[in-house]
Legacy VTK file of the C-alpha trace (Angstrom):
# vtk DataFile Version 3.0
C-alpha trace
ASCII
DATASET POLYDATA
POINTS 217 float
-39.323 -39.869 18.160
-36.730 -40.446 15.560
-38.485 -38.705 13.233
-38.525 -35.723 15.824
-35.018 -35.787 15.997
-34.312 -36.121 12.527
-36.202 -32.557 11.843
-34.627 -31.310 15.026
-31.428 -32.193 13.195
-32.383 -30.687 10.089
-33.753 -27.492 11.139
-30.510 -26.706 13.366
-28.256 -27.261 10.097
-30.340 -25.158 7.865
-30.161 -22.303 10.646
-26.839 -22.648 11.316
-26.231 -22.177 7.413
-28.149 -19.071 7.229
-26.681 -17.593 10.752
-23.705 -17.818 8.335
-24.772 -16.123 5.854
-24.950 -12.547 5.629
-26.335 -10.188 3.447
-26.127 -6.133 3.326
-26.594 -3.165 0.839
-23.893 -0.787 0.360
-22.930 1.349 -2.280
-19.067 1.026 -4.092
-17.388 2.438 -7.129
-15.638 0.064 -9.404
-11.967 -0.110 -9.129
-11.253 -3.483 -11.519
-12.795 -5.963 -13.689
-11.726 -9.461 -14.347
-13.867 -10.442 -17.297
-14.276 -14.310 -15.782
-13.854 -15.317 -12.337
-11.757 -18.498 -11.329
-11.359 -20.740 -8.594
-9.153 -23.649 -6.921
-12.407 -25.368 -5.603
-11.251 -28.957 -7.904
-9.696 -31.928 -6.132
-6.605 -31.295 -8.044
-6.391 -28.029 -6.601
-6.315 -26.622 -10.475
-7.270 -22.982 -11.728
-10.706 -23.554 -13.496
-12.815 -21.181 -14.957
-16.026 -20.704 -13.118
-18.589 -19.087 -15.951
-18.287 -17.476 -19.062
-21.074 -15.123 -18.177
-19.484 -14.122 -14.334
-17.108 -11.601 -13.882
-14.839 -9.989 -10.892
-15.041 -6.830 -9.738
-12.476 -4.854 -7.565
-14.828 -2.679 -5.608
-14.437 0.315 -3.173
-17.140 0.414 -0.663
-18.107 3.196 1.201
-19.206 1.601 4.251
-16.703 -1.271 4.468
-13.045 -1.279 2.407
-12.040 -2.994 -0.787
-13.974 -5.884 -1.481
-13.874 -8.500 -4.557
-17.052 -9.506 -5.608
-18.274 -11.611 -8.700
-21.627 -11.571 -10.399
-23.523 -14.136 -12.973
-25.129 -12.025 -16.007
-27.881 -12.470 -18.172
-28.188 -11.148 -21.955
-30.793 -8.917 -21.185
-28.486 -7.131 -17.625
-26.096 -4.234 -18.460
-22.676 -4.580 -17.185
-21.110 -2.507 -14.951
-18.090 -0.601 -16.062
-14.806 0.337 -14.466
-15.391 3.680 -12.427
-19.259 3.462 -11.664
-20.954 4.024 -9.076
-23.022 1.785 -7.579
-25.776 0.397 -5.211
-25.773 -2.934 -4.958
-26.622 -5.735 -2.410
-23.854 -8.235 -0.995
-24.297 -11.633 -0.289
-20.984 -13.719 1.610
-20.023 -15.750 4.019
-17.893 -16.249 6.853
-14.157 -16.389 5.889
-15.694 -15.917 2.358
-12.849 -13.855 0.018
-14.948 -13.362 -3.025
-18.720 -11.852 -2.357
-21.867 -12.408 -4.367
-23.504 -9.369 -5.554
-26.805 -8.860 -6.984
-29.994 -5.883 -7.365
-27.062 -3.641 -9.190
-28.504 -0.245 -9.852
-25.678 2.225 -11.271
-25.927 5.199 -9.644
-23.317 7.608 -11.816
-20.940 6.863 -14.847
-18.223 9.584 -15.420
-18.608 9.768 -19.277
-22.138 8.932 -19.474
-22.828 11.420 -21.636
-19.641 10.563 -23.637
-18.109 14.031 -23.414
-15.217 13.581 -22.126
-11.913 14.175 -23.281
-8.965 11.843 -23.329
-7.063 13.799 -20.918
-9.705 14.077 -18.342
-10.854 9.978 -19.179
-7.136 9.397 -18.698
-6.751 11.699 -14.870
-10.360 9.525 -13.835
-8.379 6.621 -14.113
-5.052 7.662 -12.770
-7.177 8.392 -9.641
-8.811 5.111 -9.864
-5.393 3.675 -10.178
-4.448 4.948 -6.952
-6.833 4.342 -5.060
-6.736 0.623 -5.890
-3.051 0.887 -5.693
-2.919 2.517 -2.294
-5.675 1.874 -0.039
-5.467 -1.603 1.996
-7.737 -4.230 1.305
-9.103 -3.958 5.207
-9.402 -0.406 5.698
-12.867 1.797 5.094
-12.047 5.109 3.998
-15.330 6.953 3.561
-13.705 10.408 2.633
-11.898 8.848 -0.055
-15.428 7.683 -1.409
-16.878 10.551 -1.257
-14.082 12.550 -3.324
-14.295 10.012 -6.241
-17.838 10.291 -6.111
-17.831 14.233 -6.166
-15.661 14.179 -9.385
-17.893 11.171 -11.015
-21.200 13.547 -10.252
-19.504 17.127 -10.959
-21.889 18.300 -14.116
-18.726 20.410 -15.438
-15.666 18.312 -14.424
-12.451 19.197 -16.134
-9.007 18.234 -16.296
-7.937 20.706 -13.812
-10.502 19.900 -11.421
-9.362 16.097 -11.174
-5.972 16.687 -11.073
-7.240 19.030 -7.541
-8.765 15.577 -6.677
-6.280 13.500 -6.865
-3.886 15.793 -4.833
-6.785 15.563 -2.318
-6.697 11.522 -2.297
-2.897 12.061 -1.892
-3.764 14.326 1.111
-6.187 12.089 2.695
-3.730 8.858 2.604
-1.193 11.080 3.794
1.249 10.931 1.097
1.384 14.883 -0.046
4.180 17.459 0.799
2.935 21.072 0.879
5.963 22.653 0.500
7.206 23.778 -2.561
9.644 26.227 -4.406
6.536 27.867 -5.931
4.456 30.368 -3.241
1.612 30.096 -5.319
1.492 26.185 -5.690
2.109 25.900 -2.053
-1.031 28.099 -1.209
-2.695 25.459 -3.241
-1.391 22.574 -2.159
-1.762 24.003 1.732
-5.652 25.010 0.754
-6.796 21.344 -0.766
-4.901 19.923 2.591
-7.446 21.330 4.600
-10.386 22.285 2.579
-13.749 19.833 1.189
-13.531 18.356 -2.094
-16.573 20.879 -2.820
-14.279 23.762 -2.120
-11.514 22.734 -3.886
-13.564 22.320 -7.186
-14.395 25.922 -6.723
-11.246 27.121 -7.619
-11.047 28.623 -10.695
-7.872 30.703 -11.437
-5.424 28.160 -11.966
-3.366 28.585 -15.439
-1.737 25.827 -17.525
1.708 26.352 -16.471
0.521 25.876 -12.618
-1.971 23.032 -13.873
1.449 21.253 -15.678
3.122 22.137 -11.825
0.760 20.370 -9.896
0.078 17.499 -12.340
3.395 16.603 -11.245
3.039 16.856 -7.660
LINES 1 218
217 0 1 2 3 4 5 6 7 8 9 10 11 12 13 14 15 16 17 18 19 20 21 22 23 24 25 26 27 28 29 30 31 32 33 34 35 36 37 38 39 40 41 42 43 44 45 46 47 48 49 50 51 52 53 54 55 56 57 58 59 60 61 62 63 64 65 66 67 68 69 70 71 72 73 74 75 76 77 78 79 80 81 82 83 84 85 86 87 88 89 90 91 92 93 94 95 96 97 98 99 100 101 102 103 104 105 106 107 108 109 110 111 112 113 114 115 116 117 118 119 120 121 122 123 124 125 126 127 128 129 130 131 132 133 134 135 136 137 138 139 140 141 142 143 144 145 146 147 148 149 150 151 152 153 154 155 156 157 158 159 160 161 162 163 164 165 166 167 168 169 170 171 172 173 174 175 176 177 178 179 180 181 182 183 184 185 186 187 188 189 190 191 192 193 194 195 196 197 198 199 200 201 202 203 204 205 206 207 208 209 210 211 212 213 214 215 216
């Protein structure tokens, strides 16, 4: 009978351990790294280092919100780099504040064919910038995703065409005044308010003094 009780015992921790445990796929594009991940898990409640081969990633999810996850390499894995897409599989815990994640496939890398420009290298990650900057840790914003992922896919991205993308971010999180002094920048301005990132990477006749205009905006 003890022994009965004993596996009883047992088998109810173990369960209750994995009820805790949860574990999803979801895709996110890489807002930060950390190149080692630490903790305060020591008795003396000291910083500590935590692997040489882990790192910390910022990531925005498209399903969920900002997350911080950390991951263990080996020599043979590829790293994943700031502003890649990804699909990737989560494991964490209840109360949990930094997420396993493992089964990384990259799905997109804006300069994987390394021909990009300063400029436009320099706009991705103003608009990476922001979004880490301005979107809440707790809040899923799946239109958001799906403009940085249009720009990270777009076969002939250009400078113009992200600077129209981040103006639509700025839209989204409500932060962007259509008015201006210039008609023809506030037809713009009103048209990416209400239009799909597709659309907006459609336009075509915009010059460099009312690229310089809107940069600013």
């Amino acid at each position: 009978m003890y022994r009965l009780y004993t596996i009883f015992y047992i088998f109810q921790y173990l369960f209750n351990k994995i009820k805790k445990l949860s574990i999803f796929n979801d895709k996110a594009i890489v807002l930060k790294i950390n190149k080692a991940a630490w903790n305060n898990s020591n008795e003396n409640n000291f910083w500590k280092k935590t692997s040489d081969k882990e790192l910390l990633y910022t990531l925005f999810t498209k399903s969920y919100w900002k997350i911080k996850a950390s991951k263990n390499y080996t020599k043979t894995e590829k790293n994943i780099d700031l502003g890649y897409v990804i699909n990737f599989e989560i494991m964490t815990k209840e109360n949990s504040k930094i997420h396993k994640i493992k089964n990384i496939k990259i799905k997109s890398e804006f300069n994987l064919n390394k021909d990009k420009n300063f400029y436009e290298l320099n706009k991705y990650l103003e608009i990476l910038a922001l979004v880490y900057r301005e979107i809440p840790e707790w809040i899923a914003f799946e239109e958001i995703f799906d403009v940085v992922e249009t720009i990270n896919n777009y076969e002939k991205i250009d400078e113009i065409k992200l600077i129209l993308a981040k103006i639509k971010i700025k839209s989204l999180l409500w932060n962007l005044n259509v008015e201006h002094n210039d008609k023809i920048i506030e037809k713009i301005l009103k048209f990416i308010n209400i239009s799909k990132i597709e659309n907006i990477l459609k336009l075509t006749w915009i010059n460099e003094e009312q690229k310089k205009e809107l940069d600013l905006v």
